[in-house]
C-alpha positions as CSV (number, residue, x, y, z in Angstrom):
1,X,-102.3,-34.0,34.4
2,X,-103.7,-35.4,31.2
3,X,-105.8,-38.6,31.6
4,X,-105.2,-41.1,28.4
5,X,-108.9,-41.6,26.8
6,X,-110.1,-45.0,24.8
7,X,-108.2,-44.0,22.2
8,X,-105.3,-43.5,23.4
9,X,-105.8,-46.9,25.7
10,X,-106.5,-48.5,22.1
11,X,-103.5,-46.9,20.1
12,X,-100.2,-47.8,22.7
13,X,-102.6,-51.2,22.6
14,X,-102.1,-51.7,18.8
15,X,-98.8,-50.0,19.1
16,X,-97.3,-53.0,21.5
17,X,-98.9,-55.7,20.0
18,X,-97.0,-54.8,16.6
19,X,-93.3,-54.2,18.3
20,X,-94.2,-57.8,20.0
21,X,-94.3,-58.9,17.0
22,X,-91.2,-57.1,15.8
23,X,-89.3,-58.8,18.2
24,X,-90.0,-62.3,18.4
25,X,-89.0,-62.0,14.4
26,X,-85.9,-60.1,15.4
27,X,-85.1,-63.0,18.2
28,X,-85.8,-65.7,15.5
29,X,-83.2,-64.1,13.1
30,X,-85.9,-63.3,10.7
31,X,-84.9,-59.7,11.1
32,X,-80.8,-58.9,10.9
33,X,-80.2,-55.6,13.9
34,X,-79.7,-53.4,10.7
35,X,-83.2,-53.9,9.9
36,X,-84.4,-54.5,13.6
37,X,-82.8,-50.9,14.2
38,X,-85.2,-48.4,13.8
39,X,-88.3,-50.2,14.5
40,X,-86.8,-50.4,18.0
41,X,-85.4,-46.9,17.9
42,X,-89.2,-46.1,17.1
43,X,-89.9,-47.9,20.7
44,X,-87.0,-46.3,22.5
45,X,-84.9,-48.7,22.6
46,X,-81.3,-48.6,22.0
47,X,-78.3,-51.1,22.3
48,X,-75.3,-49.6,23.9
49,X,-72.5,-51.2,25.6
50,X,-73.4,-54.4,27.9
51,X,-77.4,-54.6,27.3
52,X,-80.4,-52.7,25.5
53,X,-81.5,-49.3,26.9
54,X,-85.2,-48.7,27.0
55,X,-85.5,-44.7,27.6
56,X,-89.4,-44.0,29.1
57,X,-91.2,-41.1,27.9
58,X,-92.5,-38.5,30.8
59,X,-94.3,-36.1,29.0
60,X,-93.4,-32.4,30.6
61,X,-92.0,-34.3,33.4
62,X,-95.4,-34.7,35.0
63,X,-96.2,-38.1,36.6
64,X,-98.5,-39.5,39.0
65,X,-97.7,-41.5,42.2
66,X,-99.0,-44.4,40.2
67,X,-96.8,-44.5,37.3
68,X,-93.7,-43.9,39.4
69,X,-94.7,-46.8,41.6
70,X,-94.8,-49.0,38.3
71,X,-91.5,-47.6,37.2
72,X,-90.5,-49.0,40.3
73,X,-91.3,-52.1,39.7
74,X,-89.9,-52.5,36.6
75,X,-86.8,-51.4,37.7
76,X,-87.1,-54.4,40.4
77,X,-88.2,-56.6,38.2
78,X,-86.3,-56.0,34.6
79,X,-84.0,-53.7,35.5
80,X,-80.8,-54.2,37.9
81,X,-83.1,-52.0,40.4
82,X,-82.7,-48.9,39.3
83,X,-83.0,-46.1,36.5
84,X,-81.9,-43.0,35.4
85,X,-83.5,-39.5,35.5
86,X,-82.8,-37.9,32.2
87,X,-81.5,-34.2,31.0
88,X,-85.6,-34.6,29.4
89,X,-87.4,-35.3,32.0
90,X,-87.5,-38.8,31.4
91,X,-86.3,-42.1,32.3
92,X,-84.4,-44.9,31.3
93,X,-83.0,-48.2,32.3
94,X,-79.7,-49.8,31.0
95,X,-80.2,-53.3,31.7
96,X,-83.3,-54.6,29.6
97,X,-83.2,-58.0,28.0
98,X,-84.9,-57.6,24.5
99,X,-86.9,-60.7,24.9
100,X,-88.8,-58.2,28.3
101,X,-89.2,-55.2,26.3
102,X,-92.7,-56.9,25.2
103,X,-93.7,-57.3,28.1
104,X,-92.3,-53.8,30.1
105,X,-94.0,-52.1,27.5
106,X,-97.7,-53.4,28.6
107,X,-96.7,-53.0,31.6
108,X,-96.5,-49.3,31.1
109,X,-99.1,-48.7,28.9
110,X,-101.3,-50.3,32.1
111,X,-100.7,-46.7,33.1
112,X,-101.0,-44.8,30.2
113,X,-97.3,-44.7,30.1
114,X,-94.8,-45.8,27.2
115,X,-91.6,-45.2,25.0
116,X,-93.1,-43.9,21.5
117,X,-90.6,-40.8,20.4
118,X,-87.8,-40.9,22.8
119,X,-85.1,-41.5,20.2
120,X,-85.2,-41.3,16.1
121,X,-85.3,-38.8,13.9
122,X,-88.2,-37.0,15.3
123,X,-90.3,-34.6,17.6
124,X,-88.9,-36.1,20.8
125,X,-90.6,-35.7,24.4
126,X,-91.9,-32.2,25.4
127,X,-90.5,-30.7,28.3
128,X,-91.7,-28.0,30.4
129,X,-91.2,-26.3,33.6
130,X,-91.2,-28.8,36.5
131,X,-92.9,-26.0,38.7
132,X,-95.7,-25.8,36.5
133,X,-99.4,-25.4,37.7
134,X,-97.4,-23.9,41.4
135,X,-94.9,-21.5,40.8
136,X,-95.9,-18.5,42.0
137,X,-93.8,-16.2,38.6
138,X,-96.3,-18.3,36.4
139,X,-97.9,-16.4,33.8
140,X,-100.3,-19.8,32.7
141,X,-99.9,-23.4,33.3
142,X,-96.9,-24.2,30.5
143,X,-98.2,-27.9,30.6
144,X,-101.4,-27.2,28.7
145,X,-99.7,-26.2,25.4
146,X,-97.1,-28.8,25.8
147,X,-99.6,-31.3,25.9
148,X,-101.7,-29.8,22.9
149,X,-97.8,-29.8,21.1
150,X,-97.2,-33.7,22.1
151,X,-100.6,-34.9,20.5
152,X,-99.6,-32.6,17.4
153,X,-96.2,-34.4,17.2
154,X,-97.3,-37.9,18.3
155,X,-97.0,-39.9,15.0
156,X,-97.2,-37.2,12.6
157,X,-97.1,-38.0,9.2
158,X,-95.0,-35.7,8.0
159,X,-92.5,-35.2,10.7
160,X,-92.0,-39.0,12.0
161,X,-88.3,-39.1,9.6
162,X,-87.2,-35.5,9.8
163,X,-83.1,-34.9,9.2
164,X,-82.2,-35.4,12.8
165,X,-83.8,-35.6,16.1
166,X,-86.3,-32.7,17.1
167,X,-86.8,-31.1,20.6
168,X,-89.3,-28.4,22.1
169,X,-89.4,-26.8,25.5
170,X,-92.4,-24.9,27.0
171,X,-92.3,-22.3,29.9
172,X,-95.2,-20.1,31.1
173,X,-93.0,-18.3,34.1
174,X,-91.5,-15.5,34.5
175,X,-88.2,-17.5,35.3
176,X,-86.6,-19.5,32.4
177,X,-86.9,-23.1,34.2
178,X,-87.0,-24.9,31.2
179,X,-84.0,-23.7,29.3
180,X,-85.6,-22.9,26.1
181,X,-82.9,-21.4,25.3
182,X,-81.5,-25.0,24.1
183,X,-83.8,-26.2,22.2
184,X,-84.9,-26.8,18.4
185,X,-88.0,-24.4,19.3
186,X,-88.4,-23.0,22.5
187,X,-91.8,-21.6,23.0
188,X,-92.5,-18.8,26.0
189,X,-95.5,-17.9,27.5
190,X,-96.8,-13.9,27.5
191,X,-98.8,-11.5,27.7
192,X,-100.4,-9.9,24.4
193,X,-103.0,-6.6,24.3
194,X,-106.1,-6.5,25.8
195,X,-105.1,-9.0,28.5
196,X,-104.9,-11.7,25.8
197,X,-102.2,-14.4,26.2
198,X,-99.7,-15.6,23.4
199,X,-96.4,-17.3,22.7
200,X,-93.0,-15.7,22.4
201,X,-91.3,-18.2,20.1
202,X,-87.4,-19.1,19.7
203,X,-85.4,-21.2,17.2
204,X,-81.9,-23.1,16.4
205,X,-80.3,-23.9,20.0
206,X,-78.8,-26.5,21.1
207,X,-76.1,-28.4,22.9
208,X,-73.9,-31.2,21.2
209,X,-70.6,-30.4,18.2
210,X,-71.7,-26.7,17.4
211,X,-73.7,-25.6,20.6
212,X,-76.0,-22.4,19.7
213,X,-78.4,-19.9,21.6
214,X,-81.8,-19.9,20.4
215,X,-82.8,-17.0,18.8
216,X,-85.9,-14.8,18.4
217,X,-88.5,-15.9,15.9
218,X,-91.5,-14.4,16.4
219,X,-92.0,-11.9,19.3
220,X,-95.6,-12.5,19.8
221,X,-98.1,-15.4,18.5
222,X,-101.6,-15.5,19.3
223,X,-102.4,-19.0,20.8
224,X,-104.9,-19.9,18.5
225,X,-102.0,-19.6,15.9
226,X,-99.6,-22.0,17.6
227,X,-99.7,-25.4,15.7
228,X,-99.9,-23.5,11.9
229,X,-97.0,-21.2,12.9
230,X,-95.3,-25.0,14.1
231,X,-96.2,-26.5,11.2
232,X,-94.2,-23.9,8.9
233,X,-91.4,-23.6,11.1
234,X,-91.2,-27.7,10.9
235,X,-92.1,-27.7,6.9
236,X,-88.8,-24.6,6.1
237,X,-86.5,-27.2,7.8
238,X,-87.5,-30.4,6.6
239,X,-87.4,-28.7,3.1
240,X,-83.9,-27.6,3.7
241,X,-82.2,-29.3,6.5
242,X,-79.2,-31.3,5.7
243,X,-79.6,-34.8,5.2
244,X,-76.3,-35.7,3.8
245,X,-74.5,-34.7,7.0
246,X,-75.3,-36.1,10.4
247,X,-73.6,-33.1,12.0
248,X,-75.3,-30.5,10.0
249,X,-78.5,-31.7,10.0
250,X,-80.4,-30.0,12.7
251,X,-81.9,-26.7,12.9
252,X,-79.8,-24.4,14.6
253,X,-77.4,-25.3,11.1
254,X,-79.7,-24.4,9.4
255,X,-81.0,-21.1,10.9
256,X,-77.4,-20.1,10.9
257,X,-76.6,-21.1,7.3
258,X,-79.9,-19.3,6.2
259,X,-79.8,-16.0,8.9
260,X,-83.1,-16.1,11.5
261,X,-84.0,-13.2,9.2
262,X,-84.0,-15.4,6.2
263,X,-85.9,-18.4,7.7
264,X,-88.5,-16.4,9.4
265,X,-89.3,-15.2,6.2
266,X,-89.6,-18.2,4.2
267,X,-91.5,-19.8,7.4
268,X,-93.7,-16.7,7.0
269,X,-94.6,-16.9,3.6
270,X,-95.5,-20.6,4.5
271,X,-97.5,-20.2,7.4
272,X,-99.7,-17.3,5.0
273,X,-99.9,-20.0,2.2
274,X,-100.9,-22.7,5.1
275,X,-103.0,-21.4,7.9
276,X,-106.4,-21.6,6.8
277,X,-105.9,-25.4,6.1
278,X,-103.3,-26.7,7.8
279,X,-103.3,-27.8,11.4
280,X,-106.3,-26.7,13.3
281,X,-106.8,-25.8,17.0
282,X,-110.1,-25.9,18.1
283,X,-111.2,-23.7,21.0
284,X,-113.0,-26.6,22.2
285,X,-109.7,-28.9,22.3
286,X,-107.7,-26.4,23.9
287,X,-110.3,-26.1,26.7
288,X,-110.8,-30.1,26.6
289,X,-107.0,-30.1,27.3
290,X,-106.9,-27.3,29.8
291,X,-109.4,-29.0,32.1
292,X,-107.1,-31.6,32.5
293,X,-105.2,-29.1,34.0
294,X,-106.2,-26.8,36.5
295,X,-105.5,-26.1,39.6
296,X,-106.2,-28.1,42.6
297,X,-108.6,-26.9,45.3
298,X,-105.4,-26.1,47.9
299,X,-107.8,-26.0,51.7
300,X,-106.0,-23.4,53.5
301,X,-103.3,-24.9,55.7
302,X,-101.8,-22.0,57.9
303,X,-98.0,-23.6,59.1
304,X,-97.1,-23.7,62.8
305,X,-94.4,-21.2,62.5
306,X,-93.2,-21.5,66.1
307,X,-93.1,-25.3,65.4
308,X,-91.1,-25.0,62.4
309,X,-88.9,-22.3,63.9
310,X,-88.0,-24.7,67.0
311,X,-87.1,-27.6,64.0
312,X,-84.7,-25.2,61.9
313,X,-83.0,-24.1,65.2
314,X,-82.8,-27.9,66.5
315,X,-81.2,-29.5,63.7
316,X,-79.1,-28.1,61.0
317,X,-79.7,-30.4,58.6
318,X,-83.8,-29.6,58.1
319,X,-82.7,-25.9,58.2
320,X,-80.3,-26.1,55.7
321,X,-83.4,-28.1,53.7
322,X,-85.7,-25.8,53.9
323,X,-83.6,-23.1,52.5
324,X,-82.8,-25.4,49.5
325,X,-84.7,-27.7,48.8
326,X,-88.0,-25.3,49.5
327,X,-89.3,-22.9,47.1
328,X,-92.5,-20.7,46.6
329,X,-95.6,-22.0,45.6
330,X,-98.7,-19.4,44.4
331,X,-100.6,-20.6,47.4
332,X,-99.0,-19.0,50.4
333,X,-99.8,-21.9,52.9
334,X,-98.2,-24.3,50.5
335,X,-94.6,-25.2,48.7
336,X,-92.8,-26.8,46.0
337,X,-90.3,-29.5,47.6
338,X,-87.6,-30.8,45.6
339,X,-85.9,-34.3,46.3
340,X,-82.3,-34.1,44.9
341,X,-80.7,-37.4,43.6
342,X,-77.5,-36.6,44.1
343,X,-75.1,-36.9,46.9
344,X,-71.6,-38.7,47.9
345,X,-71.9,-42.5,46.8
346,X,-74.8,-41.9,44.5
347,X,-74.1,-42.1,40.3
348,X,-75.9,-38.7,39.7
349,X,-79.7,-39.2,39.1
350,X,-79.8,-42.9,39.6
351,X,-82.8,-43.9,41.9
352,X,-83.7,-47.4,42.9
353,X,-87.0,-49.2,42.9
354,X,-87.6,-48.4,46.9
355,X,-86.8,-44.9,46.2
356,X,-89.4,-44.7,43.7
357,X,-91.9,-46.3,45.9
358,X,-91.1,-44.3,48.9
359,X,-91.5,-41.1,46.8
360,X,-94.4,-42.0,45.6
361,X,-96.1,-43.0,49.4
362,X,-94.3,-38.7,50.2
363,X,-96.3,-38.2,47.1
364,X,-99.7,-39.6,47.8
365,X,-99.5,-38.4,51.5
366,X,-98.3,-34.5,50.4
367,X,-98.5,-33.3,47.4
368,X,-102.0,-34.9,45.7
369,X,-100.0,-37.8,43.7
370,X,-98.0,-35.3,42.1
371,X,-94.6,-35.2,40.7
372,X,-92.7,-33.6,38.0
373,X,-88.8,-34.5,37.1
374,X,-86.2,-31.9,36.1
375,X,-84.0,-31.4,33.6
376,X,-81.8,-31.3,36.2
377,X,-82.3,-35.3,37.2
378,X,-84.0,-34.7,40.2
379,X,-87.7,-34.8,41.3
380,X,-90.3,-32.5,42.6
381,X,-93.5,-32.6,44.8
382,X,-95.4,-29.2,43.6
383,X,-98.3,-28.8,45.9
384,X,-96.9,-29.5,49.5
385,X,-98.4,-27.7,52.0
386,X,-96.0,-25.8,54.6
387,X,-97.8,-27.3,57.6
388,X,-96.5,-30.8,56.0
389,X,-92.7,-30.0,55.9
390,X,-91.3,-31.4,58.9
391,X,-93.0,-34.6,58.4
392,X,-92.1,-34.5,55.2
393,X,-88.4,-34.1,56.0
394,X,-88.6,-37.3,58.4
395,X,-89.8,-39.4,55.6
396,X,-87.4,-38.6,53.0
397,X,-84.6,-38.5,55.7
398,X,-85.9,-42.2,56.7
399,X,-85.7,-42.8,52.8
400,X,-82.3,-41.7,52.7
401,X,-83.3,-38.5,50.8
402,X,-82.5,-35.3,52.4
403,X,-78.4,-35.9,51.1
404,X,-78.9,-34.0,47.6
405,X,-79.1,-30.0,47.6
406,X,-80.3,-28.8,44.2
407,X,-77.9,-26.1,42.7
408,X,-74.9,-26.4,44.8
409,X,-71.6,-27.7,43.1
410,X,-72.9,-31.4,44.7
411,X,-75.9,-31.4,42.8
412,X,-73.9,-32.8,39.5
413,X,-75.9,-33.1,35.9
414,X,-74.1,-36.4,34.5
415,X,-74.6,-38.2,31.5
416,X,-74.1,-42.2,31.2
417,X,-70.6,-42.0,29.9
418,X,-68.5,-44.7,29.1
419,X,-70.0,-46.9,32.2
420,X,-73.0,-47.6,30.0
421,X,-73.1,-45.6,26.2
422,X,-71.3,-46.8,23.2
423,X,-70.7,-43.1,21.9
424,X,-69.3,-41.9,24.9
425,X,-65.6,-40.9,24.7
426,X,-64.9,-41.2,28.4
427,X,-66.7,-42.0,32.3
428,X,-68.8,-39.3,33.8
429,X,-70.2,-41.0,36.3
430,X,-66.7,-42.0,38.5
431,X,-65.9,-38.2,37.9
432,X,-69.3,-36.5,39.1
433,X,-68.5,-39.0,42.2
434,X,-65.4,-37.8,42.8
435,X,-66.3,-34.2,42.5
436,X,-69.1,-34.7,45.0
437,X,-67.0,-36.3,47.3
438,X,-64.4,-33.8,47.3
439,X,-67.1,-31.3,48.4
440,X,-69.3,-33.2,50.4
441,X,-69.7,-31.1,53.4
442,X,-72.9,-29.6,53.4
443,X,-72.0,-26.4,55.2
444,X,-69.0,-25.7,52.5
445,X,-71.1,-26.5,49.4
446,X,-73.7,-24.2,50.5
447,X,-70.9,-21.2,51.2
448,X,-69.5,-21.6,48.1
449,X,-73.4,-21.1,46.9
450,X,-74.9,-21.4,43.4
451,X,-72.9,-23.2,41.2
452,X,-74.2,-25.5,38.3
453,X,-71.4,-28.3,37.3
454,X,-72.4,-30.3,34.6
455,X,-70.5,-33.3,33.0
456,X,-70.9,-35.3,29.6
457,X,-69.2,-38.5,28.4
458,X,-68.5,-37.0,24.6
459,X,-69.5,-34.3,22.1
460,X,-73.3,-34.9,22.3
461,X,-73.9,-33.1,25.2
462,X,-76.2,-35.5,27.3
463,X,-74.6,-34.0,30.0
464,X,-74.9,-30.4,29.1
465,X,-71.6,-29.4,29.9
466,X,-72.0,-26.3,27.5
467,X,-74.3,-24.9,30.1
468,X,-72.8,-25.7,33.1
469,X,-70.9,-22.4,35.5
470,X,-68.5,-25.3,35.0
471,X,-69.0,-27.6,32.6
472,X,-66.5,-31.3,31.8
473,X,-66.4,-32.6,28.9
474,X,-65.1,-35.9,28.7
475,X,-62.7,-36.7,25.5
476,X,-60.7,-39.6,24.3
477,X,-56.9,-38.3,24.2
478,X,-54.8,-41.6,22.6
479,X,-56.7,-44.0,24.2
480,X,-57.0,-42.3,27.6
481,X,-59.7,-40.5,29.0
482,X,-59.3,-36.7,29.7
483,X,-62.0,-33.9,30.4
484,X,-61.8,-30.1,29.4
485,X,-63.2,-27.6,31.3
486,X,-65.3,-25.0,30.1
487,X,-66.5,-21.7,32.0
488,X,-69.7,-19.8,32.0
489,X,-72.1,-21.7,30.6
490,X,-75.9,-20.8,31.7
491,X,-79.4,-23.0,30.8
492,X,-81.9,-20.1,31.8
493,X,-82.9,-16.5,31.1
494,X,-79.3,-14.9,30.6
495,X,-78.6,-17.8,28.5
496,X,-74.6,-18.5,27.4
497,X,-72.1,-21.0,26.4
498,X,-69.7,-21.8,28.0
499,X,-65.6,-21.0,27.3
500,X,-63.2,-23.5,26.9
501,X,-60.3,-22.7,29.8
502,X,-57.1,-24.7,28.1
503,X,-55.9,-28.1,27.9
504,X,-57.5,-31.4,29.0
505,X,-56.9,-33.1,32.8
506,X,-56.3,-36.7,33.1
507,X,-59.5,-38.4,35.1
508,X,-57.3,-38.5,38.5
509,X,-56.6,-34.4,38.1
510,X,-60.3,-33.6,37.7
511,X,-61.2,-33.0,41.4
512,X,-58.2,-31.0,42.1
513,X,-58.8,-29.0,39.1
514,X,-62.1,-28.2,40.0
515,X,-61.2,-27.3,43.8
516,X,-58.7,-24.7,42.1
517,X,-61.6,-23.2,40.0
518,X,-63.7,-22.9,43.3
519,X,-61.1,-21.5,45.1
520,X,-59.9,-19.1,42.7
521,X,-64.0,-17.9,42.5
522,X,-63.8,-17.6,46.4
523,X,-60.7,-15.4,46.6
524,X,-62.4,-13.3,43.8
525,X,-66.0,-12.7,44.6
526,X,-67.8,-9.6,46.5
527,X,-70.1,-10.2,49.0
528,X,-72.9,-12.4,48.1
529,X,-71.5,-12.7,44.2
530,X,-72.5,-16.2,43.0
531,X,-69.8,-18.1,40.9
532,X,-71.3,-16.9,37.3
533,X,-71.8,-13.1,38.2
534,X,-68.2,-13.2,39.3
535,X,-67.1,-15.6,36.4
536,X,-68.7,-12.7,33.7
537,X,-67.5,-9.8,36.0
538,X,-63.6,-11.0,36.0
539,X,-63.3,-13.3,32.8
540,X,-61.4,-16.5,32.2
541,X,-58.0,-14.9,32.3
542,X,-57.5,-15.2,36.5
543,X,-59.3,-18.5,36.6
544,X,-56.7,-19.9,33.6
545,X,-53.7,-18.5,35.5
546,X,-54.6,-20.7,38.4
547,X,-55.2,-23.7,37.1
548,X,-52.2,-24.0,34.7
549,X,-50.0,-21.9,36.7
550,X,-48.0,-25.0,37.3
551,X,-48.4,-27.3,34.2
């Protein structure tokens, strides 16, 4: 991954030492928290309901052994001993003291970590595919480019106060893991002529009030054209996006105000008048950038199939693992493990500061000090090899982390909610909980298969409920919290939004309601039909008639 240089050392350096400052005025009440708020939004940190929230940048949700072992201890040590995995791939805590955040911020610049960009009106973190530099569909390494677009973005004068908040996604597979689809600018890695390599480059999704599928802007970009073509498609929408109007303010308003066809020509005519002297690329950056990231040297490590054949037919449990939680790597002899944070009795993506430790120790031992974190609030070793697994199993099972299956109905996106955020509308924690309880036998979530259920507090979409095969969105009905369903939602390649079934359930009527979704999927599919192929093949109408059959 990319290794922080003097000057970056001496920028977060500067950085800290002027938000220290910041907050010893704001303590002293020389600063009121009108005027304290977006210097400390600047430094991800937000107030919300019982104490400040400082939310952790992870660029492209790559991180080292090291830095996770030092998010663990700030979790011990400022924290309440845990933190949150994030919908973008980062993390935050929900307990910080504002007279700390001083001091947890030099704690992670110590390595090369910090908070600059992860709320405000700006370019917020890049995310990426967390298989990248290992899937075996991958095209290039996603996590160059995504680091050539996060030193673009970092502090960029022109783009630091832009109408409203700003998000890319990069993916250089030939599976959508990063759902471009639902972002400001999603940017896709392909092939060009002559065995050349460019970008396939989408604009205006997004989640939250008016949820939108990106659409196509530019079917093929030449690399060396990326940050001018960025530039103009940045310059169009500060020009025009709404700044009277919180909720019309981002781009996917704007694209759809204007017609792609309209602002892909204005962005055109801009990137002509701008490309010989706007932002540069130098081949010699790009290359400085990709040699930060190549590929290990994987020694071949042949697995002992008989041996691993003996452990799947012994116990269910690392059998049932491997066929989850296991997927291919481009060197045959190794794999890309995932640890799922989710499971009865866990808050969805929570992890505590031994978890984070002992991942780290699976980390160091397997996978070359690598880890990436999902979207999906989980975490991933990339370069495990398969001669590894079973000892790997044993030491996340001794961890207490073989519970979570990534992609079954258990393995619950979840916002915050009402337990911590001061916009949420209702819990989504207690729910996810519930729902995970209610199907927390292994061998029944895993017939019932493939089946994304996401969850958000309120409108924003933290949760990305729009997405979800079932998505929950929680809502405050006088004064009570009630969640509406929606149906058919999907992050990746066959991108969609989800429908709204009908009328809201009270908190206690979730579970039940959910069960009747499942089971109505169950009694409908074909053999080997996962939940959304069945969901688009027989439409809402059957799965409606269930559920309010008796209401």
């Amino acid at each position: 991954m990319y290794r922080y240089d003097e000057f970056d050392r001496t920028f977060l350096a500067d950085r800290n030492r002027e938000f220290r400052t910041q907050v010893a005025r704001r303590l002293a009440g020389e600063l009121t928290e009108d005027e304290f708020k977006p210097l400390r939004l600047m430094n991800g940190l937000y107030l919300q309901l019982h104490a400040y929230m400082l939310r952790i940048a992870i660029p492209y949700g790559a991180i080292t052994s090291r830095q996770l072992r030092q998010l663990g201890y700030i979790a011990r040590r400022w924290d309440k001993g845990f933190g949150h995995w994030t919908t973008r791939q980062n993390i935050q805590f929900n307990w910080i003291k504002l007279v700390d955040v001083p001091d947890i911020l030099e704690a992670l610049a110590e390595v090369d970590m910090h908070a600059i960009q992860t709320s405000g009106n700006c370019i917020r973190n890049v995310t990426s595919d967390p298989f990248a530099g290992a899937a075996a569909d991958e095209i290039e390494d996603p996590r160059i480019w995504a680091e050539v677009v996060r030193q673009w973005s970092t502090n960029h004068p022109e783009f630091t106060y832009l109408p409203r908040k700003f998000k890319f996604a990069v993916t250089g597979s030939l599976q959508d893991r990063a759902a471009i689809a639902f972002h400001d600018i999603g940017i896709r890695i392909v092939g060009g002529p002559n065995g050349t390599k460019g970008f396939r480059i989408f604009v205006g999704g997004g989640q939250g009030r008016s949820p939108y599928v990106a659409q196509e802007m530019k079917e093929f970009l030449p690399q060396q054209d990326l940050l001018a073509y960025l530039e103009a498609m940045l310059r169009i929408y500060n020009l025009h996006g709404r700044r009277d109007n919180l909720y019309k303010a981002r781009i996917k308003i704007l694209v759809n105000a204007l017609g792609v066809d309209e602002y892909r020509r204005q962005v055109e005519v801009e990137w002509q008048r701008t490309r010989t002297e706007g932002a540069d690329l130098p081949a010699d950056e790009v290359e400085r950038i990709r040699a930060h990231f190549r590929a290990p040297a994987l020694a071949d490590r042949p697995a002992d199939f008989a041996a691993l054949a003996a452990a799947r037919s012994n116990d269910p449990e690392f059998d049932r693992w491997l066929r989850r939680n296991i997927f291919p790597h481009r060197h045959p002899d190794y794999a890309i493990a995932a640890i799922a944070f989710k499971e009865p009795g866990r808050p969805p993506g929570d992890a505590t500061a031994e978890e984070m430790e002992r991942v780290a120790d699976a980390a160091d031992r397997y996978s070359r000090g690598d880890l990436r974190v999902t979207y999906t609030q989980n975490l991933v070793l990339p370069h495990v090899a398969r001669a590894d697994l079973i000892d790997l199993y044993h030491e996340l099972k001794e961890a207490g982390l073989t519970g979570g299956t990534p992609g079954l109905v258990t393995d619950v996106i979840a916002c915050p909610g009402l337990d911590y955020c001061n916009l949420a509308n209702a819990r989504s924690i207690p729910i996810a909980q519930a729902i995970t309880d209610r199907f927390a036998d292994p061998q029944r979530a895993e017939e019932i298969g493939d089946l994304r259920l996401n969850i958000s507090g309120c409108i924003n979409a933290c949760g990305h409920h729009h997405v979800g095969h079932i998505g929950i969105l929680g809502v405050d009905k006088k004064g009570t919290e009630h969640y509406q369903i929606t149906l058919g939602g999907e992050a990746g390649d066959d991108a969609s939004i989800g429908t709204i079934l009908g009328p809201s359930f009270p908190a206690e009527d979730v579970p039940s309601a959910i069960e009747n979704i499942v089971g109505t999927y169950l009694a409908s599919r074909t053999d080997g039909e996962a939940f959304l192929a069945t969901y688009r093949r027989i439409g809402a109408r059957p799965f409606k008639e269930a559920l309010y059959a008796k209401r």
